[in-house]
TORSE-733947 format. One record per residue (C-alpha): residue in three letters; chain; x, y, z. Coordinates in steps of 0.5 Angstrom, whole numbers. Layout:
{code ALA, unit A, xx X, yy Y, zz Z}
...
//
This chain:
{code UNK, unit A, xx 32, yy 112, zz -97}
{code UNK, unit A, xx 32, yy 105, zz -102}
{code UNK, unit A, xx 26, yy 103, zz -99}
{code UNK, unit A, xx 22, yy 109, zz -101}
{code UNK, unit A, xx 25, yy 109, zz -108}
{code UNK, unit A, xx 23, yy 101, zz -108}
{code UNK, unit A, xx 15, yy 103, zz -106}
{code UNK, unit A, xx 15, yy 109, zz -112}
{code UNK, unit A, xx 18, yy 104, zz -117}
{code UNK, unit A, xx 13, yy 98, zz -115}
{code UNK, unit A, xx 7, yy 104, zz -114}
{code UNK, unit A, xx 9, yy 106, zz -121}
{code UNK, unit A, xx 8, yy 99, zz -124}
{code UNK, unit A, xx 3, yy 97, zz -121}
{code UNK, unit A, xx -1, yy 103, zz -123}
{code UNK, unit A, xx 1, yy 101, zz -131}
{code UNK, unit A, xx -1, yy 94, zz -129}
{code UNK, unit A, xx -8, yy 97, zz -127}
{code UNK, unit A, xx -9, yy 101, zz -133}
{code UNK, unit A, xx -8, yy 95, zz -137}
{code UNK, unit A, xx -12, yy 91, zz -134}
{code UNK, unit A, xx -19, yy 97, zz -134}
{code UNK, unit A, xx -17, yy 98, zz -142}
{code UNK, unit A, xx -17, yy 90, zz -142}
{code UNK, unit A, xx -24, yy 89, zz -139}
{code UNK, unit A, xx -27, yy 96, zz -143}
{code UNK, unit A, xx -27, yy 101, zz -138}
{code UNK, unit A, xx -23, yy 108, zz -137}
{code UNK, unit A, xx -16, yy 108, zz -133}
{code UNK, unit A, xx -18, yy 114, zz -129}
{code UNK, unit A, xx -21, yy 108, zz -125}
{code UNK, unit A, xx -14, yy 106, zz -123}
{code UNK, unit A, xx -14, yy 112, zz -118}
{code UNK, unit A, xx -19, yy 108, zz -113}
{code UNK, unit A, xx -15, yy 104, zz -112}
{code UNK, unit A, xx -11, yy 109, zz -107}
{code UNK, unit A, xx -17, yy 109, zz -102}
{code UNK, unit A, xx -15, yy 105, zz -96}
{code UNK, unit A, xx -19, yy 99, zz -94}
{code UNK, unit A, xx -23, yy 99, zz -102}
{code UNK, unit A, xx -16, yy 98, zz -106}
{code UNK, unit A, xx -17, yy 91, zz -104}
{code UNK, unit A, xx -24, yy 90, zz -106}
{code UNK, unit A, xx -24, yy 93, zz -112}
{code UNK, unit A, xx -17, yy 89, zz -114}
{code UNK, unit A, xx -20, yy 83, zz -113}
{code UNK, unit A, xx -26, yy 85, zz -118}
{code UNK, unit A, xx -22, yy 87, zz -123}
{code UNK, unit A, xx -18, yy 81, zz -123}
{code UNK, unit A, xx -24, yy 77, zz -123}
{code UNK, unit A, xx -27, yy 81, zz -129}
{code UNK, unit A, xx -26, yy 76, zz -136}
{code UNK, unit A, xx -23, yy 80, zz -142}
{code UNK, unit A, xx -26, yy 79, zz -148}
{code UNK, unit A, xx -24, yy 78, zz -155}
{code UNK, unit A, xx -25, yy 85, zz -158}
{code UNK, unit A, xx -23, yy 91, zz -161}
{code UNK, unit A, xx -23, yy 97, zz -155}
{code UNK, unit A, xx -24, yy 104, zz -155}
{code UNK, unit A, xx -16, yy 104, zz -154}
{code UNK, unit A, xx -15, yy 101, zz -160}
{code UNK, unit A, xx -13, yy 94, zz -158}
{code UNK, unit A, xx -14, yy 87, zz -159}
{code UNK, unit A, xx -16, yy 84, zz -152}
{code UNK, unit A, xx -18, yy 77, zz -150}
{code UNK, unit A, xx -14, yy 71, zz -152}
{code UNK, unit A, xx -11, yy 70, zz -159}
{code UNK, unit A, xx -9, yy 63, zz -163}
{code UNK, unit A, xx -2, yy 63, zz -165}
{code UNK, unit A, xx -2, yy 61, zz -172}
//
Protein backbone atom coordinates (compact mmCIF):
# COMPACT_ATOMS: atom_id res chain seq x y z
CA UNK A 1 0.00 0.00 0.00
CA UNK A 2 3.11 2.64 0.28
CA UNK A 3 3.96 1.91 -2.59
CA UNK A 4 1.09 2.82 -4.38
CA UNK A 5 0.96 6.23 -2.26
CA UNK A 6 4.56 6.54 -3.25
CA UNK A 7 3.67 6.26 -7.29
CA UNK A 8 0.65 8.95 -6.73
CA UNK A 9 2.93 11.35 -5.15
CA UNK A 10 5.45 11.09 -7.83
CA UNK A 11 2.64 11.13 -10.70
CA UNK A 12 1.58 14.04 -8.74
CA UNK A 13 4.74 16.10 -8.85
CA UNK A 14 5.72 15.50 -11.97
CA UNK A 15 2.74 16.55 -13.40
CA UNK A 16 3.15 20.12 -11.94
CA UNK A 17 6.61 19.83 -13.01
CA UNK A 18 5.27 19.31 -16.69
CA UNK A 19 2.72 21.99 -16.62
CA UNK A 20 5.50 24.40 -15.48
CA UNK A 21 7.75 23.56 -18.03
CA UNK A 22 4.80 23.95 -21.03
CA UNK A 23 3.74 27.33 -19.52
CA UNK A 24 7.67 27.80 -19.37
CA UNK A 25 8.13 27.19 -23.19
CA UNK A 26 4.65 29.26 -24.43
CA UNK A 27 2.26 26.23 -24.62
CA UNK A 28 -1.14 25.33 -22.56
CA UNK A 29 -0.50 22.69 -19.65
CA UNK A 30 -3.33 20.50 -20.94
CA UNK A 31 -0.29 19.01 -23.15
CA UNK A 32 0.64 17.67 -19.94
CA UNK A 33 -2.10 14.78 -20.55
CA UNK A 34 -0.04 13.02 -23.58
CA UNK A 35 2.47 12.30 -21.42
CA UNK A 36 -0.10 9.26 -19.94
CA UNK A 37 0.11 7.66 -23.63
CA UNK A 38 2.35 4.50 -23.03
CA UNK A 39 5.41 4.47 -25.59
CA UNK A 40 4.99 8.32 -26.61
CA UNK A 41 5.31 9.86 -22.93
CA UNK A 42 8.88 9.20 -23.30
CA UNK A 43 9.28 10.98 -26.65
CA UNK A 44 7.50 13.69 -25.93
CA UNK A 45 9.51 14.37 -22.32
CA UNK A 46 12.56 14.22 -24.13
CA UNK A 47 11.41 17.32 -26.58
CA UNK A 48 9.95 19.23 -23.90
CA UNK A 49 13.20 18.95 -21.98
CA UNK A 50 14.99 20.02 -24.89
CA UNK A 51 12.96 23.08 -25.68
CA UNK A 52 14.86 26.48 -24.57
CA UNK A 53 12.71 28.93 -22.46
CA UNK A 54 12.84 32.39 -23.49
CA UNK A 55 12.84 35.41 -21.54
CA UNK A 56 9.64 36.82 -21.82
CA UNK A 57 6.30 37.60 -20.48
CA UNK A 58 3.80 34.29 -21.07
CA UNK A 59 0.11 34.31 -21.53
CA UNK A 60 0.33 32.73 -17.87
CA UNK A 61 1.71 36.10 -16.66
CA UNK A 62 4.96 34.81 -15.90
CA UNK A 63 8.36 35.96 -16.30
CA UNK A 64 10.61 32.68 -17.88
CA UNK A 65 14.01 32.51 -19.16
CA UNK A 66 16.98 33.35 -16.99
CA UNK A 67 17.26 36.52 -15.12
CA UNK A 68 20.46 38.45 -13.86
CA UNK A 69 20.47 38.81 -10.05
CA UNK A 70 21.06 42.47 -9.16
Amino acid sequence: MAGLGLWLVATALVAVLAVRRLHDVGYSGWYALLLLVPFLNGVLLLLLLLQPSYPRCTRHGHKVGWQPVA
